[in-house]
N, C-alpha and C positions, 0 to 999 in steps of 0.2 A: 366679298368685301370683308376687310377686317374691322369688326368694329366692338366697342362694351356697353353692354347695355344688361338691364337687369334689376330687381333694386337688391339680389342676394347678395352683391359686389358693391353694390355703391353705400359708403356708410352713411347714418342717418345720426341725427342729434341724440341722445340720450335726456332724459332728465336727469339733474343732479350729477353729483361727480362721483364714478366706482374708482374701485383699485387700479382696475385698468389705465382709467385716463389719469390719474394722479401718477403711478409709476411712468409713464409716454412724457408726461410735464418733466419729472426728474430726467428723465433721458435725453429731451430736447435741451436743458437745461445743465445738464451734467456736468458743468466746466464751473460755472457759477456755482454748481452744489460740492464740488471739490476743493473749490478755492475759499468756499464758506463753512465748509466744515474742517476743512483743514488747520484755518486761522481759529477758529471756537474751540478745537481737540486739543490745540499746542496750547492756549491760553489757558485752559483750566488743566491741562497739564503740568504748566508750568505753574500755576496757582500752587497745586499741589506740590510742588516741588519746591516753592518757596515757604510753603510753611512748612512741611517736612526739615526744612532745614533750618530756618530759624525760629518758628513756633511752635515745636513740636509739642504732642498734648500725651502725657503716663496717665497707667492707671495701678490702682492700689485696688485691693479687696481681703475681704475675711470670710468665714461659714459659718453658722448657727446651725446647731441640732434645735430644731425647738419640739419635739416629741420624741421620749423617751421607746427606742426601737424595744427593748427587753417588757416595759411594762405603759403598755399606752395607756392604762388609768390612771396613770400620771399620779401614782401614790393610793390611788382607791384600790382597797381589798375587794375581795369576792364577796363579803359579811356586807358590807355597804350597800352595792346593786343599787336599782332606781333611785332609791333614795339620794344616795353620795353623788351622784349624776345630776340630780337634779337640784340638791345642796350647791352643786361645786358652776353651777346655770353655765355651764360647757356643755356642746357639742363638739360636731368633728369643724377641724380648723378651717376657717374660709381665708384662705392666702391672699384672693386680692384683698379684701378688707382688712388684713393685717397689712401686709404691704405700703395702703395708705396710711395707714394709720402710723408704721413708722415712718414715715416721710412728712409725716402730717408737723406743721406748727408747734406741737403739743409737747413734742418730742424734740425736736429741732432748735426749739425758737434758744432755749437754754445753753446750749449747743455753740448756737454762733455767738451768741454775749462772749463766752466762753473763750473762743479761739479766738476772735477780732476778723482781721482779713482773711485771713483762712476759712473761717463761718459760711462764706459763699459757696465753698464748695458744696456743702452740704445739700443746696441747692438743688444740682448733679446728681443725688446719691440714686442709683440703681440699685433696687429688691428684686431677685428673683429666684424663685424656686428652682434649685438643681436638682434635688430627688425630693423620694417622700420624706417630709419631716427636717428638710435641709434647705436653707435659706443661705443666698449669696450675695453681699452686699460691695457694693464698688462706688469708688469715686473717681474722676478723672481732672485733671490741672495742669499745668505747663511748671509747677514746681515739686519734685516727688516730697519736699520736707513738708512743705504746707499738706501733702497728701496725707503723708504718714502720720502725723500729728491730729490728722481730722481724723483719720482710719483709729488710731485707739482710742479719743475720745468719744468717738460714734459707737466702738462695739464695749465699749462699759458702759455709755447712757443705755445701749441695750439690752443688756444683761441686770442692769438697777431696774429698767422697768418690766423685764421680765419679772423679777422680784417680787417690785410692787403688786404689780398685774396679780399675780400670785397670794401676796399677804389679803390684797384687794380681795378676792374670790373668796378665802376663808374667812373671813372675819363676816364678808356677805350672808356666806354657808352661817358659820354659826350664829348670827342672826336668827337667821332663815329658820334652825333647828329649833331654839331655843323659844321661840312661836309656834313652833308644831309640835311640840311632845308635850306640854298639858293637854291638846285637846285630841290628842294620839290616847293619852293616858284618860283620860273622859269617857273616850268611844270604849278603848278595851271594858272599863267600868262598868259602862251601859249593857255594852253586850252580855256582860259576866250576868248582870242581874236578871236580863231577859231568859237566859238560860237556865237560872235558879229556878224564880219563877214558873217554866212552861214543865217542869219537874215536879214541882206543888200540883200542879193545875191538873197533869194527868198521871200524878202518881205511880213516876216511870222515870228509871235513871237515863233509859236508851232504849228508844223506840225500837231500831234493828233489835235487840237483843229480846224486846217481849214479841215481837210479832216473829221472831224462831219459837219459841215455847208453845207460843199459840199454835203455829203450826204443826210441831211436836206432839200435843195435844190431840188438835184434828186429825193426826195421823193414827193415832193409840185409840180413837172412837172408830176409826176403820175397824181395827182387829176385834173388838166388841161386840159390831153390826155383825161383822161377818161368823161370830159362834152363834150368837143370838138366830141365825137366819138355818143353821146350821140344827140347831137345839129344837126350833117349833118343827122342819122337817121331820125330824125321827119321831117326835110327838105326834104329828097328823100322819105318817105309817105304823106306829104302836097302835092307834085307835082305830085306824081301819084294818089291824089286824085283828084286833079284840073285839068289833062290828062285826065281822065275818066269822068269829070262830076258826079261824086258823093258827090263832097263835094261841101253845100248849100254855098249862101255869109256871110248865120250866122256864119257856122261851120268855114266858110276858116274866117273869123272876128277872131273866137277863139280860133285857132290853130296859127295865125299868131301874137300872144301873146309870142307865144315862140321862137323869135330870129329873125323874117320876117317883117319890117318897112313895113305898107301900108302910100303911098303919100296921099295929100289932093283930087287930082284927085280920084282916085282909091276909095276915100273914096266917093266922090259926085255920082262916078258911082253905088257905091254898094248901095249907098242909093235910088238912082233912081228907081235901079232894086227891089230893097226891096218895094218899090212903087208901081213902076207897077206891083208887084206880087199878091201886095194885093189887087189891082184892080181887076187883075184878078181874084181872088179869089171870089169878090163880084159880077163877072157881071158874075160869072158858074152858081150861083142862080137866077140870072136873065133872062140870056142870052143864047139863044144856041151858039152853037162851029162853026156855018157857019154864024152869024151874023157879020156883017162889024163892029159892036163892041168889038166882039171876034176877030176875026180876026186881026184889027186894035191894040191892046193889045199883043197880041201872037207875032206879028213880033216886036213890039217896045221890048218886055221883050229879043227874041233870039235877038236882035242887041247888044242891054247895055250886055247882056251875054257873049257875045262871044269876045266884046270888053272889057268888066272885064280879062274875062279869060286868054287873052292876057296881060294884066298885072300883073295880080296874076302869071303867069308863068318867067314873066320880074323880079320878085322882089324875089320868092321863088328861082332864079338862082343866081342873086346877091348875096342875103345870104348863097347861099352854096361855091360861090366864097371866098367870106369874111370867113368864117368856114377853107375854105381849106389854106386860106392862114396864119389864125394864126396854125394850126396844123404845118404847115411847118415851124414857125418862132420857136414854140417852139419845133420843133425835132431840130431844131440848135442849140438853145439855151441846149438843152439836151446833144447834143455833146461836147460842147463845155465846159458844167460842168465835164461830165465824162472823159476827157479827164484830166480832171483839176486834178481829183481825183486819175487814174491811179499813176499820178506820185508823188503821196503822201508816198506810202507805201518804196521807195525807199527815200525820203526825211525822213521819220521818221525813216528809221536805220539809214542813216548818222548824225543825229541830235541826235539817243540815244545815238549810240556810243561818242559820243564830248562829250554829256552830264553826262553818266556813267565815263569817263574817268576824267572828272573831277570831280563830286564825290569823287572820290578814292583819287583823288591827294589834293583833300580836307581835305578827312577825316584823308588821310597819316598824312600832314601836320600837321593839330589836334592833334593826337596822339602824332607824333613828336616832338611839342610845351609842349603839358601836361608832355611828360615822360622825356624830360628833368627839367622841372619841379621837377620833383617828384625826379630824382638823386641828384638835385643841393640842395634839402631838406634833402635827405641820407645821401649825403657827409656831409654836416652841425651838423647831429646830431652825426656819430661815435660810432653808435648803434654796440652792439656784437651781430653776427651772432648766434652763436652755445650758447648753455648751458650746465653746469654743471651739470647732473643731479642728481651723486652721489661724492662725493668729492673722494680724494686718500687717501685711507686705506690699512691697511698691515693684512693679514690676521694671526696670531699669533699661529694657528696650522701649521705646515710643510707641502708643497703640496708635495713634492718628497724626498725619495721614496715612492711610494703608497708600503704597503704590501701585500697586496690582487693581487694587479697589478705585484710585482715582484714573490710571488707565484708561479701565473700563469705563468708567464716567464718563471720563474726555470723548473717549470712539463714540460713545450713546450720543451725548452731549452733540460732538461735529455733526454726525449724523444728522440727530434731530434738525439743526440748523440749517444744516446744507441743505437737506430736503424741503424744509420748511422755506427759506430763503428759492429754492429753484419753485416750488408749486408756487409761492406768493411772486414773483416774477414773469411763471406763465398766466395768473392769472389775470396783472395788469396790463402784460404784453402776450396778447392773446391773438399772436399774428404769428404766419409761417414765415421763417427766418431764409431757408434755404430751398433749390427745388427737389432734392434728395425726398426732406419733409413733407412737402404737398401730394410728391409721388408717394410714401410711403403711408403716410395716413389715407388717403382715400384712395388707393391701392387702382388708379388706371395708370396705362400708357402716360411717359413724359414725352411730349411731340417736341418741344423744344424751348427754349429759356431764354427771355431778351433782356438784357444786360442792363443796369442803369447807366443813360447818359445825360451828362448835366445841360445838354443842347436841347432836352426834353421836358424838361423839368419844369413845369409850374404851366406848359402849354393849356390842358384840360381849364384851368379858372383864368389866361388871359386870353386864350385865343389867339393868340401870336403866328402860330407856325402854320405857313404853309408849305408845300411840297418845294417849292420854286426854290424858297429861302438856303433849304438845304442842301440841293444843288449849287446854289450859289456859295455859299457857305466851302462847299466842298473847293470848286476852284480858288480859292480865295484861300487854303489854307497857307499854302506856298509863300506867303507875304503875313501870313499871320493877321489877317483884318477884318479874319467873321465875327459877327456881332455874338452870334450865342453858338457856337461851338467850342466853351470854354474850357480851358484846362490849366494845369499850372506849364507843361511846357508845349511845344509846338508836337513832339511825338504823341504824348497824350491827346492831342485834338487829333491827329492821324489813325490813333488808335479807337479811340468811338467810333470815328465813319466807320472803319474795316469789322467792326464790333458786331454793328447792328447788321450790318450787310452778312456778314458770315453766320448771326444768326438765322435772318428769316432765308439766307440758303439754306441754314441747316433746318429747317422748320418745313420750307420745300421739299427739300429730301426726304424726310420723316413722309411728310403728304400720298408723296409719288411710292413710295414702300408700305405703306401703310394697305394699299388695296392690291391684291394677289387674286383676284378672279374677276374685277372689272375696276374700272378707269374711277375714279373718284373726280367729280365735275363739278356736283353744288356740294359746298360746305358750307356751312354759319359758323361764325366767332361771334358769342357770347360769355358775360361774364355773370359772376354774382350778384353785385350792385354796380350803379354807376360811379364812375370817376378812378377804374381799374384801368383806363387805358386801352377799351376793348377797340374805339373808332379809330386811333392814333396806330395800334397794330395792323390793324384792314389796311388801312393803307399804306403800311411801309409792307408789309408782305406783298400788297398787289405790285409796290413799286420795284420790286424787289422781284419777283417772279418775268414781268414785263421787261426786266432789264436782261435776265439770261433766257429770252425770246422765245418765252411764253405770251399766249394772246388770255388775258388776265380781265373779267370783268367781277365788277365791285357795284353791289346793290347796297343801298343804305335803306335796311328793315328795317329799322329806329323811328319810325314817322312819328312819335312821339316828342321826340328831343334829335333829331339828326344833327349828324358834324361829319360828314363824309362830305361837303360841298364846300363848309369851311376850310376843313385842312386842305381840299383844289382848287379850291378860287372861285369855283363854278357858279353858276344860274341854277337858284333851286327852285322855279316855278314853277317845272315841269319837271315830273318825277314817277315812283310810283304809287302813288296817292292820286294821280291822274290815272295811271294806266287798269288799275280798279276799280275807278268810278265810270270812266270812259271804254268805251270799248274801240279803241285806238292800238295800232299797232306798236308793239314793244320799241320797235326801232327809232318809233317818233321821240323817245324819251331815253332814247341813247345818245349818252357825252361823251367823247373822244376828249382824254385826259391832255395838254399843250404839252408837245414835249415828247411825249411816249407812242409812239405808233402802235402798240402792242396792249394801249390798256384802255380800257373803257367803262366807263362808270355811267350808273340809273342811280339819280337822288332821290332820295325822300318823297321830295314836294313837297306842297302845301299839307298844313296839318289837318286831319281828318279829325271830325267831332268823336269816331268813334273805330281808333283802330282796327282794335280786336276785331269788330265786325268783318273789317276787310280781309283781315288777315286767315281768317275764318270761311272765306266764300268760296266758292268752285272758281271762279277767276281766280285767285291764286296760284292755284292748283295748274290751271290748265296754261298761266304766265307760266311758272316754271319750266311745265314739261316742252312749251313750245320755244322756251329760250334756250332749253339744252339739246333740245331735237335741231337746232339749227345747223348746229355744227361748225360756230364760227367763234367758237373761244377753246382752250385745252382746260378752263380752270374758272368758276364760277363762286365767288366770296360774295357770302350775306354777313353785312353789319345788323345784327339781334339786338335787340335791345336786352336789359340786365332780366334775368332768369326769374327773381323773387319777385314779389309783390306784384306781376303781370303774367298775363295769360299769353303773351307775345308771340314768344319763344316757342313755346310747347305747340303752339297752332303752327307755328312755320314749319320747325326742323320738320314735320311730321310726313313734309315735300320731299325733302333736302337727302342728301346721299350721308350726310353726315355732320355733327353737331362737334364742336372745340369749345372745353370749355376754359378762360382765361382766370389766372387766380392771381395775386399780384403781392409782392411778396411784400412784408414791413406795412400791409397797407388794411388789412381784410380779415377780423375776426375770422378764427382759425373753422369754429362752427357754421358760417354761411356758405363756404363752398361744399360743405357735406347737406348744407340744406336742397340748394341749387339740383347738385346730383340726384337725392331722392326726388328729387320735383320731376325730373328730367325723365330717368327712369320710370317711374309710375304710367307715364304717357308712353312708353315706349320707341322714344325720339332714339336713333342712333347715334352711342355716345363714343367717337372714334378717341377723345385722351384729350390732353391737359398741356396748356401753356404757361410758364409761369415767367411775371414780368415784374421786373426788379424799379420800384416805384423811388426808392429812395438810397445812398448814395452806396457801392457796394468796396467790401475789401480788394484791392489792385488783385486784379484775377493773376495766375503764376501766368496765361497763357500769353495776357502781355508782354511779359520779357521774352517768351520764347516767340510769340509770331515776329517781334520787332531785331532778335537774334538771328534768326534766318531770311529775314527780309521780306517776310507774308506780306506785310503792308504794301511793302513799295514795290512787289510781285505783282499785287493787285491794280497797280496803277494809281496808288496814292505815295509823294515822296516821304521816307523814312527821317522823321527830324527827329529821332531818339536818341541822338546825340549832342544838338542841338543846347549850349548851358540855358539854365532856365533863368526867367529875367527878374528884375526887381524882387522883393516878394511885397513890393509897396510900404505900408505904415510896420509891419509886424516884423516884430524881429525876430533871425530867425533861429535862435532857441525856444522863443513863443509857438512857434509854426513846429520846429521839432516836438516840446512836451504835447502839441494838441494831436498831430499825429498819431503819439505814442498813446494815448489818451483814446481815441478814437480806435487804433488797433485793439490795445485791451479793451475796449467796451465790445469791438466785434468779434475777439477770441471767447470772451464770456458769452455771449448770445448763440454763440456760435455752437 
């Protein structure tokens, strides 16, 4: 069996509106969005094109240098520096706040007195920065002389208050000076005398220059210590050579060269002994060593010896007394520098600082002296700031309206509208138009499409129509005397009968093709909500099927609200609302339609307290399978009641070989048949496709002229009065009847 079912297929509500379904609105809508943006694109196009032509709007402008590219201190020399800076109370230029400020009142209000009518422009006047340092000024007006006339007034009032601005600053500045240099000249003073003073106080022109001397100094008591250290050495080896006897009276002679005074005594002795040495030298070659010569010699040398040696010890101690005691004077004298010099490093910060501090108040003062200077030379000369760099001109092409620019507008503009006009149209007519539409948004099978006819119209709220009438109705056309098979000519009532009928054939058709590996036998037709039309269809397709002799039965599921008895005329006391309370044979509550040998219908019955339940129970179930197992119909149609707000449905189909669901065009928020569908799906009911039935009145289909051109109608066995002139058209006249027409055609080309 072919069927859809699923919910990955069937669409579901969204909340809120995406891109998606706002572009589907313009789409559905596209004729309306065409014809409304078309008419809004030309209108402001042609806006534009009427004032391009007779109101066209010029523009004038000029340039300002207003800083000096060669010297940005704007007259301040290098000599100045902070000071001149902060004299001249400039910083770098803030352009928006210039900007306002010429446009400001201040500047302006003088302006428009000045010119009169012209004065408004100024209003207008556009500042803006083209490069660094370069200001662009424009005005715009529909007269270039009023322009040109505002344009040189405007760049001399700017140029006078460059001026000012200017004389303003210096006169400020020397103010400003002329209060800081007494107390510029105070400080230096102060400082001068602080400096004097810590001069007095430590008796020093310049700290760095005594704490080098000092050092100097410490450095010269090094080379001192180190003879000193040098001098007691050869002293304590002289003495422990003359302790031992080893140093001769030559050597102790010439060792005592270095820093040991020998007396005049000390010298006679040494000379003595030098004497008698040599004596004895001379009488060891003569003399033996026990001769009273010898002898007499030997003792005279050890006396003068031993009596030297006693003074060579007397005089080598002296000298180391004397050694010790300059060592000691000059480690004092060492203290007493370094002490000196400690307290240097704390003297030469106090002494920078006086001295850097006046520096500063020096050079303040300098600066201070030059830059007013240099203002009181400014103010003197009344030099202009700013230049001219291109004069005021009018430019003699039209700047506004651009074409190109309004264009583009217009297209944006239609746009917008068209769009806007198509989404605000799907959103108050938020029904499907066509069945193309029904088919394409909730993407099943179309089974087939019932036409509006006005012989149907308004039946669902009176109840009017039964089966019988329309039969009647049909003989009756021939004389033209049926009550509601109305139309404006006799072909047109010809053309409805052949309408519907060739519909639910083709609906049939659809039916019978639809199943490719077994017979399809129960189906239900359900709709979204009630008053789609869903009962009124049951029974023109059963009647319809019954007629090209099919055995057609027709159950009215609806026990809720039934109208399958209605529209036959029938006894609804007995139905199935008995046959699932009672366990009675299905047959017993079978009606044979009057008229149709082929069709047979089970009503309703009476109303049950509680549907669902029944429709829910194993009797249902086992109704079904024992009325299709009979074998005595080809085609079994359940009237369902509406899909939302009841469990009805979803309990039946779940029997059924297959579920249709009915959507009704002009009639049924575009959102509740994609409700229905996910409802339907979720339960996994088989969803065979979609009929869509045309509730309200439709555009003359083309197929009209062509069935009633080749003679389909009167083929079928209805006569062909499409030739037939049409009659009165009663009170309306008929150019009335033509503009409503044409009225009704465009409102369905736009929907459309």
């Amino acid at each position: 069996m072919s069927q859809v079912s699923g919910s990955d297929e069937t669409p579901t509500e969204s909340e809120g509106l995406n891109l998606g379904e706002l572009w589907q609105a313009v789409r559905r809508r596209r004729r309306l969005a065409l014809l409304v943006g078309t008419v809004v694109a030309a209108s402001a196009f042609g806006s534009t094109l009427w004032e391009r032509t007779f109101s066209p709007i010029y523009q004038g402008s000029f340039q300002l240098l207003i800083s000096d590219p060669i010297s940005t201190g704007d007259g301040a020399g290098a000599e100045g520096g902070t000071v001149e800076t902060l004299a001249r109370n400039r910083t770098s230029i803030d352009f928006p706040s210039l900007v306002e400020t010429l446009r400001s009142p201040m500047v302006l209000d003088p302006l428009r007195r000045q010119l009169g009518p012209a004065g408004g422009l100024l209003g207008a006047a556009q500042v803006s920065q083209v490069a660094e340092g370069v200001l662009s000024v424009s005005l715009s007006g529909s007269k270039p002389s009023e322009i040109q006339a505002a344009l040189d007034s405007l760049s001399a009032a700017y140029l006078n208050f460059a001026i000012d601005q200017r004389q303003r600053q210096l006169n400020e500045g020397l103010k400003f000076l002329d209060e800081q240099e007494p107390k510029l000249q105070f400080t230096v003073n102060q400082l001068q005398g602080q400096l004097a003073a810590f001069r007095r106080r430590y008796n020093l022109l310049d700290p760095e220059i005594e704490a080098g001397a000092l050092k100097t100094e410490s450095s010269g008591f090094d080379g001192v210590e180190r003879e000193l250290d040098a001098e007691r050495s050869r002293l304590e080896k002289l003495r422990q050579g003359v302790v031992a006897g080893t140093l001769t009276s030559s050597g102790f002679s010439t060792a005592s060269d270095s820093g040991v005074t020998v007396t005049q005594a000390n010298g006679d002795l040494l000379a003595q002994l030098q004497g008698v040495e040599e004596q004895l030298s001379l009488a060891r070659s003569t003399y033996r060593s026990d001769t009273p010569r010898m002898q007499s010699l030997t003792a005279l040398r050890a006396r003068l010896a031993g009596q030297l040696r006693s003074n060579q010890l007397e005089a080598i101690d002296t000298a180391l007394k004397l050694n010790a005691a300059r060592a000691s004077t000059l480690a004092g004298q060492r203290r007493q520098v370094d002490r000196r010099f400690l307290k240097q490093p704390a003297l030469i910060k106090d002494y920078e600082q006086i001295q850097q501090r006046l520096t500063v108040a020096q050079q303040n003062l300098t600066n201070f002296l030059t830059t007013r200077s240099t203002f009181q030379l400014e103010r003197a000369q009344k030099s202009v700031p700013w230049t001219l760099l291109s004069p005021p001109a009018v430019d003699g092409n039209p700047v506004a309206p651009k074409l190109r620019q309004g264009l583009t507008k217009a297209i944006l503009f239609g746009l917008i509208a068209g769009m806007g006009a198509a989404i605000l149209r799907d959103r108050f007519d938020h029904v499907f138009r066509r069945s193309g539409e029904v088919r394409d948004q909730l993407k099943l099978p179309l089974l087939g499409h019932i036409p509006h006819l006005p012989f149907f119209q308004g039946v669902a709220e009176t109840g009017r129509f039964q089966v019988e009438e329309l039969d009647r109705d049909s003989a009756s056309l021939g004389s033209m005397a049926g009550p509601y098979l109305t139309g404006s000519t006799p072909g047109a009532q010809v053309y409805q009968r052949f309408a519907y009928k060739e519909a639910f054939r083709n609906l049939y058709t659809s039916l019978r093709f639809l199943s490719t590996d077994q017979k399809l036998l129960t189906v239900g037709l359900t709709s979204s909500t009630p008053g789609e039309g869903k009962s009124l269809v049951n029974v023109l397709l059963a009647k319809t099927v019954s007629e090209m002799g099919q055995r057609v039965l027709l159950i009215d599921a609806d026990m809720r609200k039934p109208q399958v008895h209605l529209r036959l005329g029938l006894n609804n006391l007995l139905g199935l609302s008995s046959l699932l309370t009672e366990d009675d044979h299905w047959g017993k509550a079978l009606v044979p339609v009057p008229g149709y040998e082929n069709w047979w219908v089970i009503p309703a019955g009476r109303r049950p307290p509680d549907p669902t339940r029944l429709l829910s129970a194993d009797r249902m179930k086992e109704l079904i399978r024992d009325i299709s197992q009979s074998g005595q119909f080809d085609l079994i149609l359940f009237d369902t009641p509406p899909v939302l707000g009841m469990a009805d449905t979803a309990l039946l189909t779940q029997h059924l070989d297959g579920l249709i669901l009915l959507v009704s065009l002009d009639g049924v928020d575009r959102n509740l048949p994609k409700e229905a569908l996910a409802r339907i799906s979720a339960t996994g009911a088989p969803l065979l496709g979609l009929i869509t039935n045309a509730i309200k009145e439709e555009e003359t289909s083309p197929n009209e002229t062509l069935y009633q051109r080749y003679g389909y109608a009167e083929a079928d066995g209805e006569p062909d009065h499409a030739q037939i002139p049409a009659s009165s058209a009663g009170w309306m006249p008929s150019q009335l009847l033509t503009l409503r027409k044409r009225g009704k055609a465009l409102l369905h080309w736009i929907d459309g």
